[in-house]
Each structure stands twice: as structure tokens, then as C-alpha cells.
C-alpha positions as CSV (number, residue, x, y, z in Angstrom):
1,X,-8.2,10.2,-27.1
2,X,-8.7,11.9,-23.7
3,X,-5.7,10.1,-21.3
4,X,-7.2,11.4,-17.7
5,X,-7.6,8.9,-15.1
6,X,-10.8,7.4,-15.3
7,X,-13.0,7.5,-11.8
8,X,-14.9,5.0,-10.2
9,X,-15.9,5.2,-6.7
10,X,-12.2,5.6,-4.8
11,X,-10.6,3.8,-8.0
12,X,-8.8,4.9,-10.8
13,X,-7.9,3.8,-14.1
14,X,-5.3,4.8,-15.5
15,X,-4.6,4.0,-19.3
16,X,-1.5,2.7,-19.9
17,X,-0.1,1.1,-23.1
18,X,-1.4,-2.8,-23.8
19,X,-1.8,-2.6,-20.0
20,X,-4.5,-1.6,-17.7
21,X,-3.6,-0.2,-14.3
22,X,-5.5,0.8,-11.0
23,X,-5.3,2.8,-7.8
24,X,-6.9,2.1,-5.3
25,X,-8.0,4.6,-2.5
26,X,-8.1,2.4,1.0
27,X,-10.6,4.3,3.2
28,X,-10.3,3.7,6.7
29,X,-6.7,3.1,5.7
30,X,-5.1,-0.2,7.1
31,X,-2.4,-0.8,10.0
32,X,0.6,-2.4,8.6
33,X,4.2,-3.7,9.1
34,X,6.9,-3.1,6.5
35,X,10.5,-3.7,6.1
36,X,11.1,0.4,7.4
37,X,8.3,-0.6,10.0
38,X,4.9,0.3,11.0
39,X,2.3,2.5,9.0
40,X,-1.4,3.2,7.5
41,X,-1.4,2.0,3.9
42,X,-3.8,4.4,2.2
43,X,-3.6,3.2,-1.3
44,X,-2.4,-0.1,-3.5
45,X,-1.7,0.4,-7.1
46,X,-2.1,-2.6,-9.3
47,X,-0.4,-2.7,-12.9
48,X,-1.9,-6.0,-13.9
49,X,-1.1,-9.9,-13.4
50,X,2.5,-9.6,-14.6
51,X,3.6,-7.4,-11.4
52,X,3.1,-7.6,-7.8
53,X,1.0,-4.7,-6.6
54,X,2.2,-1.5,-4.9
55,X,1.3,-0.3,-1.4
56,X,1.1,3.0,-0.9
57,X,2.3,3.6,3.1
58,X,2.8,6.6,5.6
59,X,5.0,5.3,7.9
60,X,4.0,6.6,11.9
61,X,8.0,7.2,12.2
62,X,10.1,7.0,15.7
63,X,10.8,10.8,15.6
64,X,8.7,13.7,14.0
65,X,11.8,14.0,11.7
66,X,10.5,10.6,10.2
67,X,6.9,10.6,10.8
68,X,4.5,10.8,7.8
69,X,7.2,9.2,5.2
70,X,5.6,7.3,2.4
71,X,7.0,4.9,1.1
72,X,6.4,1.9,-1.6
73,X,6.0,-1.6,-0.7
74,X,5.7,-4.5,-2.6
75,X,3.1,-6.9,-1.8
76,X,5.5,-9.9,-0.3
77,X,7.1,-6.8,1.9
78,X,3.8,-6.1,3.8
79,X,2.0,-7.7,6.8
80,X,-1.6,-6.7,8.8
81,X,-1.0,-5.5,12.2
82,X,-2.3,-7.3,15.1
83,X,-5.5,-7.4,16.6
84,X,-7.0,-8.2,19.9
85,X,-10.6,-8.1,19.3
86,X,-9.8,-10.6,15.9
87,X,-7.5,-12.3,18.4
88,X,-4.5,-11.7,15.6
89,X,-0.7,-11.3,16.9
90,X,1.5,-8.5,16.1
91,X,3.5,-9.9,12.4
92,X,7.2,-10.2,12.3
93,X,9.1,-7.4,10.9
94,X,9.0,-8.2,6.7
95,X,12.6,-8.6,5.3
96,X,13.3,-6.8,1.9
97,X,13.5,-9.1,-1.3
98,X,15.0,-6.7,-3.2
């Protein structure tokens, strides 16, 4: 049995055993807030209805020392930036649950 991902448009499946997974390419990436603070979440990786899903997110960093960190970030640890044309305010700052 051949285990390479399986593509789909900008998703993969990946097999996994009595599970099915997928990763999911987010093109134009989003703007969110995290606990470590604001980014482009490029990706989410889902591993089923057992687990939260996984963000995938390059944090804009506060010096170039710290720009472009990714990080992962559980779905209850990430908000949607603001928007003024959708009239949305900037989130709170997430807190970490774990």
C-alpha cells in the first residue's frame, strides 16, 4: 500500500492508522491573533472529530529576530483580526489553555 499524502486541490490526506487526517493549504492566508500574538495562518491540520484542529501560523514578530516564527495553535487559542470594511473590532489577545 502506497502511504504518500494523497492531493486534492490545496488538501491533503494523509493516512493515518483507524484515522483519517487533513491539511489544509489557506490561500490568501488569514490575519490572526494568538496567545504569542498576531500572524497569517497559512494552513489548519485536522486529525478528525476526537481532536481540536491545528493552525499552522507565521507570526509578523516585534523584531526581525522573531519575525516569521511558526508556531501551532489550537483552535480555542485563535481569533480573526479586525476589519473595517466588515466593520469587525480588533479580538482580545487569546489566553493559553494548556
Amino acid at each position: 500500500m502506497n502511504d504518500a499524502p494523497l492531493q486534492m486541490g490545496h488538501s491533503f490526506f494523509v493516512p493515518a492508522p483507524k484515522a483519517m487526517s487533513t491539511i489544509h493549504r489557506l490561500s490568501p492566508p488569514l490575519r490572526v491573533m494568538t496567545p504569542k500574538g498576531e500572524g497569517f495562518a497559512y494552513a489548519w491540520i485536522d486529525y478528525g472529530p476526537e481532536l481540536n484542529t491545528i493552525w499552522k501560523v507565521a507570526l509578523f514578530g516585534s523584531s526581525p529576530a522573531t519575525a516569521g516564527e511558526v508556531i501551532n495553535v489550537d483552535d480555542e487559542e485563535i481569533r480573526m483580526c479586525g476589519n473595517a470594511m466588515w466593520n469587525m473590532d480588533e479580538p482580545e489577545q487569546p489566553k493559553r489553555t494548556i
